[in-house]
N, C-alpha and C positions, 0 to 999 in steps of 0.2 A: 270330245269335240276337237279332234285334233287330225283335220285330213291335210296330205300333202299339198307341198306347193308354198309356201311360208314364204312371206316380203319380208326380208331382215339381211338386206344388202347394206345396211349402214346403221351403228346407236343413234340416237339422241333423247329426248328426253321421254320417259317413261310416264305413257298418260293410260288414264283407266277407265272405262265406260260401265256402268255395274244398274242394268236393268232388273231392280231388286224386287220380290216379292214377300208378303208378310208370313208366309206358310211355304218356305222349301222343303222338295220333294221332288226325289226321282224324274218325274213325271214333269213338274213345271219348277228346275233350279231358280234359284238367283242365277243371273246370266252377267258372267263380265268379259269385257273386250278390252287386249292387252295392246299394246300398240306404243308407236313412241313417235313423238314430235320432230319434224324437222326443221329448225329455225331458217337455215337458210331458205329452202327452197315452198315455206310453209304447207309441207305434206305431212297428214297422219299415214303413216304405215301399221296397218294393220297385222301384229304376226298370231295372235292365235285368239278365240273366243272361250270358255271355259264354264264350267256348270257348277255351284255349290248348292250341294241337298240339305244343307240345315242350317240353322241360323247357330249351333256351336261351330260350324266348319266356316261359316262366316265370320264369324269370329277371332277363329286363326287363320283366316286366310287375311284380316286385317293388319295382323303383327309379321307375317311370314317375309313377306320383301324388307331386307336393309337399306335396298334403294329408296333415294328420295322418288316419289311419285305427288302424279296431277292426278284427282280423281270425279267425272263424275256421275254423281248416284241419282237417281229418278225414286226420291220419293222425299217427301218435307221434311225442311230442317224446322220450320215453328210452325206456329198458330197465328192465327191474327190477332192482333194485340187489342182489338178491338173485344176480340172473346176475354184474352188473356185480363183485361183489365177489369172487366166485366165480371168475371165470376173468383177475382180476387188473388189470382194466381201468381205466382211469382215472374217478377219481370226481368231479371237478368239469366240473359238465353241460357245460361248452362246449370243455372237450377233450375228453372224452370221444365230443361228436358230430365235432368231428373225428375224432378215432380211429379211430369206426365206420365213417364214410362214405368213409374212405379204406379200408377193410379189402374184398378180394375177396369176392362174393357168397357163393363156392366154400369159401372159409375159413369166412365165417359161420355158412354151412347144415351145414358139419361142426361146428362147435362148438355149433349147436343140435339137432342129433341127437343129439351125445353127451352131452347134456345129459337127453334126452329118454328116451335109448336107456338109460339110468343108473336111471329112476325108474320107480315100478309105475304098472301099467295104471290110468287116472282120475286120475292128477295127474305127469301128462309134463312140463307146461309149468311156468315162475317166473309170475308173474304182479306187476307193478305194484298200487301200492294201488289206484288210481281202476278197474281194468278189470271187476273182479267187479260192484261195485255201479255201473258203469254197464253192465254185458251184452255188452263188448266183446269184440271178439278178445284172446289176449296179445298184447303187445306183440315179441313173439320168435314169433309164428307165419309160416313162411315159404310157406306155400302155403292156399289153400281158406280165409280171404284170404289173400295177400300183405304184409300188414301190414309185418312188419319190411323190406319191399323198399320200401315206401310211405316209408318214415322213411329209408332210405338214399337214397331219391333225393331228398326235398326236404329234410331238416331243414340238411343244411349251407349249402345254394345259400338258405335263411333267415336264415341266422345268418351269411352272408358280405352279405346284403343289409341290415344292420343292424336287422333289426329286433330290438324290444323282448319280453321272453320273462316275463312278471310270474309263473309257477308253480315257475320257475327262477331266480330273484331275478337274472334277467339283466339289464342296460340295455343299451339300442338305441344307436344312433351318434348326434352331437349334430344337432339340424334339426329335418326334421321328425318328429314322433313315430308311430310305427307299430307298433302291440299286437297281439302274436300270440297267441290262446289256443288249446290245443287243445281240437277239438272233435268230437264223434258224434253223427249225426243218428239212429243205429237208437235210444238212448236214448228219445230225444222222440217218434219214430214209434211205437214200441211202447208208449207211455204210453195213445196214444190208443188204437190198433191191432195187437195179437197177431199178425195172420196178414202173411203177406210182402205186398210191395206195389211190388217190383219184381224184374227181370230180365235180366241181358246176353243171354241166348238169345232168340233170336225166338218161340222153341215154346214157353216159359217166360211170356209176357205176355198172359196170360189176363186173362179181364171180370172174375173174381174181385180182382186186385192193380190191375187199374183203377180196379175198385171202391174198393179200401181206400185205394190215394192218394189218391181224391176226401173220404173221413171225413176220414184227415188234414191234409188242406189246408182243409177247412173249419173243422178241432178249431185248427189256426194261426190264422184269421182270426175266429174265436172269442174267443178267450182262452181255448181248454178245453184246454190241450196240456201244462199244468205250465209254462208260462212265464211272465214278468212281463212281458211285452212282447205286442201283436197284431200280425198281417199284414196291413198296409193291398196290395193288387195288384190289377191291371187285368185285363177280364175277357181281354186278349188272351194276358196270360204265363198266366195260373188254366189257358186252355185248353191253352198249351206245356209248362205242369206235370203236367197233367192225361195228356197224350197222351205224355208220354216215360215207355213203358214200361220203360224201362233206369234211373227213378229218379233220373239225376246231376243234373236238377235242381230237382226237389223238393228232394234232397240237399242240394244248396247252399244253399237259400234258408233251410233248417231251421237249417244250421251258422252262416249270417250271424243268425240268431235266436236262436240258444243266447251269442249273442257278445254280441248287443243286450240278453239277459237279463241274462248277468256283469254288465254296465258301469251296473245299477240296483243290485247290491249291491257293499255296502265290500270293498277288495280284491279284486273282480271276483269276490266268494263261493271264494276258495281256503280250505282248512281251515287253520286257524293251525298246523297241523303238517305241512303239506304238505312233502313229500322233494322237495326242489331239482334232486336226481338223476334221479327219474321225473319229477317234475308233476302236473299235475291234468287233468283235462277238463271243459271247461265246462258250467255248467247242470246237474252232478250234484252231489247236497246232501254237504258234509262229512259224516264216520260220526260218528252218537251217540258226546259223551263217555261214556267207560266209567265206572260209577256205582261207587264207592266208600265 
């Protein structure tokens, strides 16, 4: 993933956008977008997109940069504590991701059916504070996405890589510093644009979701997109963004953006009451205090 034309007319700060999947392959990598912040003039510079085919190469590609980096990843850092509390689990966020990621799929997907299979038709699922008002999946859905399989395979192989977890008042290992927010790009795509705008199916990548990547890639290099940050990019990636009807790398370069937004507000914009147990995801505004 590396065509000419590369924006890297000036450093600054090295932020990461990493549209992660639970099964890399050839075919559908983890997709991350490299890029670096620029305080003054608040532009992401996008300099290249990249593919990792396995969750060992995801791995080292965790440890590989000495640079401090912002990074963020599109898939759950917790559970809803409303599960977690429920079925007895451990509550402070970094045993508990161990817990989970050592726990059999097979056991999980029984404990989230019974979970589901428990409650009336229109509210099966627990849901995390951040997931409503940003549009997400829950965080415990195991199929149609995959979500909680997304969290089982990378949150440990993260948090064994030291990095830094600021929604989870976790610290990183001492060196260099590496900030993990969680993050969802459908947030910010739908801000601009309603209708879908990508596809894994080939039959599924019609002119119409062409279409609508091309609004939202121009709504990012705009400033129209809800973000405090723009998208400076070359016309050669606009075109590789443009033409991957499967979205993962729009996707990423959205999530390296949602990352670049945090890192202009205090606290990376977490709500002063944010649950340590779930988190936050970035780039979605804290809830109105409750008026009194």
């Amino acid at each position: 993933m590396t065509p000419t034309g590369r924006v890297s007319p000036r450093r600054g700060s090295l932020v990461l956008g990493v549209d992660f999947t639970s099964a890399p392959s050839p075919r559908k990598p983890i997709t991350v977008a490299v890029g670096r912040r620029h305080a003054a003039d608040r532009v992401y510079r996008l300099e290249e997109v990249r593919g990792i085919e396995s969750l060992a190469a995801f791995e080292a590609w965790l440890r590989e940069r000495c640079e401090p980096w912002l990074g963020g990843f599109d898939l759950p850092f917790g559970q809803p504590r409303q599960l977690v509390e429920h079925e007895g689990w451990p509550t402070d966020w970094a045993a508990f991701v161990r817990f989970y990621c050592r726990q059999p799929r097979e056991s999980l997907r029984a404990t989230f059916k019974r979970w589901c299979d428990a409650r009336p038709a229109g509210d099966k699922f627990a849901w995390r504070q951040a997931d409503k008002p940003a549009g997400s999946s829950p965080a415990m859905r195991w199929a149609n996405p995959p979500v909680a399989w997304m969290m089982h395979a990378g949150i440990a192989r993260m948090l064994d890589a030291g990095l830094e977890f600021p929604a989870h008042a976790h610290g990183g290992a001492p060196g260099c510093r590496r900030i993990a927010l969680e993050a969802y790009p459908g947030f910010t795509a739908r801000s601009v644009c309603r209708g879908s705008y990508k596809s894994d199916a080939a039959a599924g990548r019609t002119a119409d979701r062409a279409a609508n990547r091309r609004t939202i890639l121009r709504s990012l290099v705009a400033g129209t997109a809800g973000l405090a940050v723009t998208l400076a990019i070359s016309p050669a990636w606009s075109r590789r963004l443009l033409e991957d009807g499967g979205g993962d790398l729009l996707d990423a370069v959205i999530c390296g953006l949602q990352a670049a937004h945090a890192a202009t507000l205090p606290g990376f914009g977490l709500p002063a009451t944010v649950d340590p147990l779930e988190g936050w995801i970035a780039s979605v505004p804290p809830p109105a205090p409750r008026g009194g």
